[in-house]
Structures are given as structure tokens and as C-alpha cells.
RODRENKE-340987 format. One record per residue (C-alpha): residue number from 1; residue in three letters; x, y, z. Coordinates in nm, 4 decimals. Layout:
% residues N
- NUM, ALA, X, Y, Z
...
***
This chain:
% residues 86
- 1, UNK, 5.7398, 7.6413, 13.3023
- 2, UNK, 5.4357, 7.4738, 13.2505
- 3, UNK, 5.2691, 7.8208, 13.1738
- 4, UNK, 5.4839, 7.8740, 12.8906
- 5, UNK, 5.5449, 7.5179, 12.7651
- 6, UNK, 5.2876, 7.1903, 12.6747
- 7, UNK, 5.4505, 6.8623, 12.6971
- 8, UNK, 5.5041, 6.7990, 12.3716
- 9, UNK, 5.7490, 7.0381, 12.3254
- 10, UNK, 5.9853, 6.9411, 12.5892
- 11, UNK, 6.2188, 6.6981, 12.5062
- 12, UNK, 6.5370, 6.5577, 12.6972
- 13, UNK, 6.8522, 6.4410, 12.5888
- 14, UNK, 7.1260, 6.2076, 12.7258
- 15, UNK, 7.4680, 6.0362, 12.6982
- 16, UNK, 7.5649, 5.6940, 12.7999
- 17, UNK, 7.8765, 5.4816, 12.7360
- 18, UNK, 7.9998, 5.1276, 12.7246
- 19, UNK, 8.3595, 4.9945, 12.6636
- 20, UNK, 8.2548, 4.5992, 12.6654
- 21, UNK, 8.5063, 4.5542, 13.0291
- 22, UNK, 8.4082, 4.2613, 13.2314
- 23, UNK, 8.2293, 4.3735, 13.5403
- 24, UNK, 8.4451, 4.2804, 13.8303
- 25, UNK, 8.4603, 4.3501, 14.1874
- 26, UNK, 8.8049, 4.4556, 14.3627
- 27, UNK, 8.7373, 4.3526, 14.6983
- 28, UNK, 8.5771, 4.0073, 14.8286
- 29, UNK, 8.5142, 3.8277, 15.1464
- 30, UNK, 8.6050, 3.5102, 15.2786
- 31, UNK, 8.7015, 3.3029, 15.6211
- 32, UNK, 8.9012, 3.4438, 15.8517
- 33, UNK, 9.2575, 3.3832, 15.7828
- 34, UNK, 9.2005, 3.3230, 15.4208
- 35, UNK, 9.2493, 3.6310, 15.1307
- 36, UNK, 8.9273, 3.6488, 14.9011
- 37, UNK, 9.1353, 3.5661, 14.5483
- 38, UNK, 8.9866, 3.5240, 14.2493
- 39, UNK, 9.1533, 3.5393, 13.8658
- 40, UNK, 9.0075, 3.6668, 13.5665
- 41, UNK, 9.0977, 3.7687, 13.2641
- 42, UNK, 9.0262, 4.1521, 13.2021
- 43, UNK, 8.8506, 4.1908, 12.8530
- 44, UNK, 8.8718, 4.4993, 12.6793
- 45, UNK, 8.7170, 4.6452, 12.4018
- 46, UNK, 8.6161, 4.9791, 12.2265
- 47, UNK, 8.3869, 5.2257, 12.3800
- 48, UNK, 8.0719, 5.2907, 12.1759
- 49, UNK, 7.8811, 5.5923, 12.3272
- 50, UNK, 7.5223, 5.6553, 12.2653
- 51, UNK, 7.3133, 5.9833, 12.2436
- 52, UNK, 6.9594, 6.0281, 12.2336
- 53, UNK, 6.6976, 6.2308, 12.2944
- 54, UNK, 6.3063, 6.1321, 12.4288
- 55, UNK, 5.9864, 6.3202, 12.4036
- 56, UNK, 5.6198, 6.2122, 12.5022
- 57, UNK, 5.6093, 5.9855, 12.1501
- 58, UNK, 5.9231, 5.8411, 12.2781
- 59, UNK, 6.2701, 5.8223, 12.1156
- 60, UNK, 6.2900, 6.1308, 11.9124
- 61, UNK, 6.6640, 6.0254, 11.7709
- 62, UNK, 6.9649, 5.8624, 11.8857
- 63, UNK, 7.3027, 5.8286, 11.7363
- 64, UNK, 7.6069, 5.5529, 11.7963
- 65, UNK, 7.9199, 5.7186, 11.7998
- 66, UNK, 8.2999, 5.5241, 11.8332
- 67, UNK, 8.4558, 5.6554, 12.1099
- 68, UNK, 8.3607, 5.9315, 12.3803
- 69, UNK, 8.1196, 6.2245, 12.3052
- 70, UNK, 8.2372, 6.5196, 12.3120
- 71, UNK, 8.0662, 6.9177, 12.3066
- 72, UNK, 8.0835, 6.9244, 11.9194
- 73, UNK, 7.9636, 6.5478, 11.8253
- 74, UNK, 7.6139, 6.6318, 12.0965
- 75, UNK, 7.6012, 6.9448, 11.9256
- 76, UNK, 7.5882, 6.8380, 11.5729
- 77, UNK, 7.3569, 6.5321, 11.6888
- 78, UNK, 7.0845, 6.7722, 11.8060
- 79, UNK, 7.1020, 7.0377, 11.4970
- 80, UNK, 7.1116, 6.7936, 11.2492
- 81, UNK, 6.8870, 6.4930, 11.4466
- 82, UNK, 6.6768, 6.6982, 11.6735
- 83, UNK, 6.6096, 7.0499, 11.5242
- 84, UNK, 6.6013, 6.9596, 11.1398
- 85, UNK, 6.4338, 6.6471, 11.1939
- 86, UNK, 6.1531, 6.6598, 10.9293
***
């Protein structure tokens, strides 16, 4: 690869997702003969997913998108954010 590539034309790409839940264990310790309890309220919200890509300058482009990314939304991100970026 590196015979037929410099690094400044590789670039990489990624997903990641948040839906705003409260981080919270399901299991706990505590003294013998006592049940680890704890209450909470579970707080929801909408899941945002981000997609970007890096290069050696950095972050080439990135896009927030409601929901969950699918095949056709990364698609479209890196023809019209990545390929035709002028």
C-alpha cells in the first residue's frame, strides 16, 4: 500500500452515536446479606449520530444526522462531503 499510496491521500471515515441515556450500571455490590439497590430515573432522549471522516490535515468533514445512519445517509455524506469537496 504504501507503494501505491502517500499519506495524504488516505483518509478514514467513521460512525458514532449517542441517544443522551443516563449511564447506569445493572449490577452493584454491597455487604453480605444486603441487595446493592439503587433508584434512578432513566432519561431518554433522541439519538443524534455523527459521521466523519479524518485525513493528515485533520477533520476532512463530518455531518450530524437525527437518528441512526444508515448505507444510503454514509453514502451520500462521502459523495457529496468527501469526493466533491472543493
Amino acid at each position: 500500500m504504501a507503494e501505491q499510496f502517500t499519506s495524504d491521500q488516505l483518509v478514514f471515515g467513521d460512525e458514532t452515536s449517542v441517544d443522551m441515556r443516563t449511564l447506569r450500571r445493572k449490577y452493584g455490590r454491597s455487604a453480605v446479606g444486603f441487595r446493592a439497590v439503587q433508584q434512578y430515573t432513566q432519561a431518554r432522549g433522541q439519538r443524534w449520530s455523527l459521521v466523519s471522516v479524518i485525513g493528515t490535515e485533520g477533520c476532512l468533514a463530518a455531518r450530524p444526522v437525527p437518528g441512526a445512519v444508515n448505507s444510503v445517509e454514509f453514502f451520500d455524506f462521502i459523495v457529496s462531503e468527501v469526493v466533491h469537496r472543493g
